[in-house]
Rosetta silent file (secondary structure, phi, psi, omega in degrees, C-alpha in Angstrom):
SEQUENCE: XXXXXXXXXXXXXXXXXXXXXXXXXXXXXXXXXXXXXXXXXXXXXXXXXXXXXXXXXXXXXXXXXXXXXX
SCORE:     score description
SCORE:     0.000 S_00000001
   1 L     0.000  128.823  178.862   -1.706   12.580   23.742 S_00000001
   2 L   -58.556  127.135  167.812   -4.897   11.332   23.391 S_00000001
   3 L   -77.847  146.503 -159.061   -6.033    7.561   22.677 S_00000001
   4 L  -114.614  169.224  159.566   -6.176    6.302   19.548 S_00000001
   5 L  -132.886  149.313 -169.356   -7.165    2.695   17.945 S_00000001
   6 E  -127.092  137.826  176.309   -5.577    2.011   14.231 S_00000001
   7 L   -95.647  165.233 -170.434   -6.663   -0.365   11.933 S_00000001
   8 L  -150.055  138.434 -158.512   -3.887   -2.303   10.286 S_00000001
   9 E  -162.203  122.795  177.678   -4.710   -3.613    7.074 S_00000001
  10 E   -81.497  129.115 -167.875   -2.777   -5.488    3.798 S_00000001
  11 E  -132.160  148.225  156.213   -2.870   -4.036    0.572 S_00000001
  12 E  -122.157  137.894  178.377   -1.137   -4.708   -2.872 S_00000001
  13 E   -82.319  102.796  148.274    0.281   -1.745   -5.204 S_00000001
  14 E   -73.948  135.985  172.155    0.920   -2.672   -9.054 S_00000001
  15 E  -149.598  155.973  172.756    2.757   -0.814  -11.552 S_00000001
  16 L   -81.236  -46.667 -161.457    4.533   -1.658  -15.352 S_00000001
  17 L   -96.788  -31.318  171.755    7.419    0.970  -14.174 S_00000001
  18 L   162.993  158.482  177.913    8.633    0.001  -10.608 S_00000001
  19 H   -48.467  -24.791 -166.318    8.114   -0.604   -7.106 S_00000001
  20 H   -92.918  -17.377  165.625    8.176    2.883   -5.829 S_00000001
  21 H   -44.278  -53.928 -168.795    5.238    3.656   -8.568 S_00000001
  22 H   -85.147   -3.864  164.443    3.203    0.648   -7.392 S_00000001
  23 H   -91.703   -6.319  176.773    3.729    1.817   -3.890 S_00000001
  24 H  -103.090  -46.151  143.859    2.512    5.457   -4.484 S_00000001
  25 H   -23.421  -40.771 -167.004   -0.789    3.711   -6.931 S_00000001
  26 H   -86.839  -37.392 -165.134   -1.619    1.781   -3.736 S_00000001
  27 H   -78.238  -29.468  165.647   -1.216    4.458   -0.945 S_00000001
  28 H   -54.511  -55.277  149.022   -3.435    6.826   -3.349 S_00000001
  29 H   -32.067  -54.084 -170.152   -5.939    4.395   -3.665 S_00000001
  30 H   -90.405    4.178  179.648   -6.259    3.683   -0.437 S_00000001
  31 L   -93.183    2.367 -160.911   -6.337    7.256    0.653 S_00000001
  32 L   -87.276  -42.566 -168.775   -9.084    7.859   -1.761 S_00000001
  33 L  -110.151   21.062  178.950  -11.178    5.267    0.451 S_00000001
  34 L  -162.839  149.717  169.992  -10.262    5.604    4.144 S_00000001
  35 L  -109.423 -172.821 -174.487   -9.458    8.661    6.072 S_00000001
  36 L    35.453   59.514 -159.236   -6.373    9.498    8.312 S_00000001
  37 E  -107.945  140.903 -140.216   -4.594    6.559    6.822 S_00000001
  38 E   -97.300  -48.261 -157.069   -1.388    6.981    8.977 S_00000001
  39 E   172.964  127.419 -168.435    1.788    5.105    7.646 S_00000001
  40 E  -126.429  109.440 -163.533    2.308    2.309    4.946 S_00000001
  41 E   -98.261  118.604  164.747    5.152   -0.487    5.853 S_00000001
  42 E   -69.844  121.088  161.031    6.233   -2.501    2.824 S_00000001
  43 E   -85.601  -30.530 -165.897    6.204   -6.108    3.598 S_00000001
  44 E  -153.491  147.919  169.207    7.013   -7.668    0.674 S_00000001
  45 E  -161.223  119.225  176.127    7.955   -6.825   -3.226 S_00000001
  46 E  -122.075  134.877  176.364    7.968   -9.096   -6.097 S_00000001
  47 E   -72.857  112.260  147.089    7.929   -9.023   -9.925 S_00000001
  48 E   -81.737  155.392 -174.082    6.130  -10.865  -12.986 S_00000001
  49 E  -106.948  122.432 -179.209    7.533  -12.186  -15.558 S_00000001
  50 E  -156.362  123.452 -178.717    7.057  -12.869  -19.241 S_00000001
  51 L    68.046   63.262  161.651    9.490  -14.120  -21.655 S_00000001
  52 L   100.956  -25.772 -142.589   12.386  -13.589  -19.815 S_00000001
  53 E  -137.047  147.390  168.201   11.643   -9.730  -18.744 S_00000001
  54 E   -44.103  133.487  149.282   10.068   -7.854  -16.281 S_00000001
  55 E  -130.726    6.969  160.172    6.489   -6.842  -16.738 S_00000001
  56 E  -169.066  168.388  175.902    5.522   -5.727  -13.460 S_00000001
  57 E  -157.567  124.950 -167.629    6.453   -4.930  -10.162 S_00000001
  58 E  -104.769  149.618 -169.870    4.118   -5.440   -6.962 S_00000001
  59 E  -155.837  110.565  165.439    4.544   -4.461   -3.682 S_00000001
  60 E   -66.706  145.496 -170.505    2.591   -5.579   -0.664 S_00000001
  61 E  -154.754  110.229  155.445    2.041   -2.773    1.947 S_00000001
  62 E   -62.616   90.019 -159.942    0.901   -2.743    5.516 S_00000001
  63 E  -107.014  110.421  159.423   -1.416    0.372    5.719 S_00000001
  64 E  -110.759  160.619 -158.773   -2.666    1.721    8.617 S_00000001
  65 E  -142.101  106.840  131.711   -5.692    4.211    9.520 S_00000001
  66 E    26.245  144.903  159.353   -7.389    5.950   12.543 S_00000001
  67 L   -99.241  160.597  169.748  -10.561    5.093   13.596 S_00000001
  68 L  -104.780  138.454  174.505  -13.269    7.989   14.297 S_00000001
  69 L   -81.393  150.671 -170.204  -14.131    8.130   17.513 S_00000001
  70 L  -119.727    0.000    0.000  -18.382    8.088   16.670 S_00000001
């Protein structure tokens, strides 16, 4: 196996329907703007609130990515 170096990097996902939404919204994103992005560990997931009720649900996500060797 070859050597590699990985960047490790925090990102947050939002969505109005649920955490696994705002975790597929973030990992899209970020694949749109880095390549070989590797493996995305949720750290954290939390909710807003308004009047009483759910109105979103966020999810923090450790995302990591390959470097190119140049």
């Amino acid at each position: 196996m070859a050597d590699s170096v990985y960047r490790v990097t925090e990102v947050v996902g939002v969505s109005s329907d649920s955490w696994e939404q705002a975790t597929s919204n973030a990992v899209e994103v970020v694949g749109q703007s880095v390549r070989e992005l590797r493996i995305a560990e949720v750290v954290r997931q939390d909710v807003t609130i308004e009047d009483g009720k759910i109105t979103g649900f966020r999810v923090r996500l450790k995302v990591s990515f390959k470097y190119d060797k140049v």
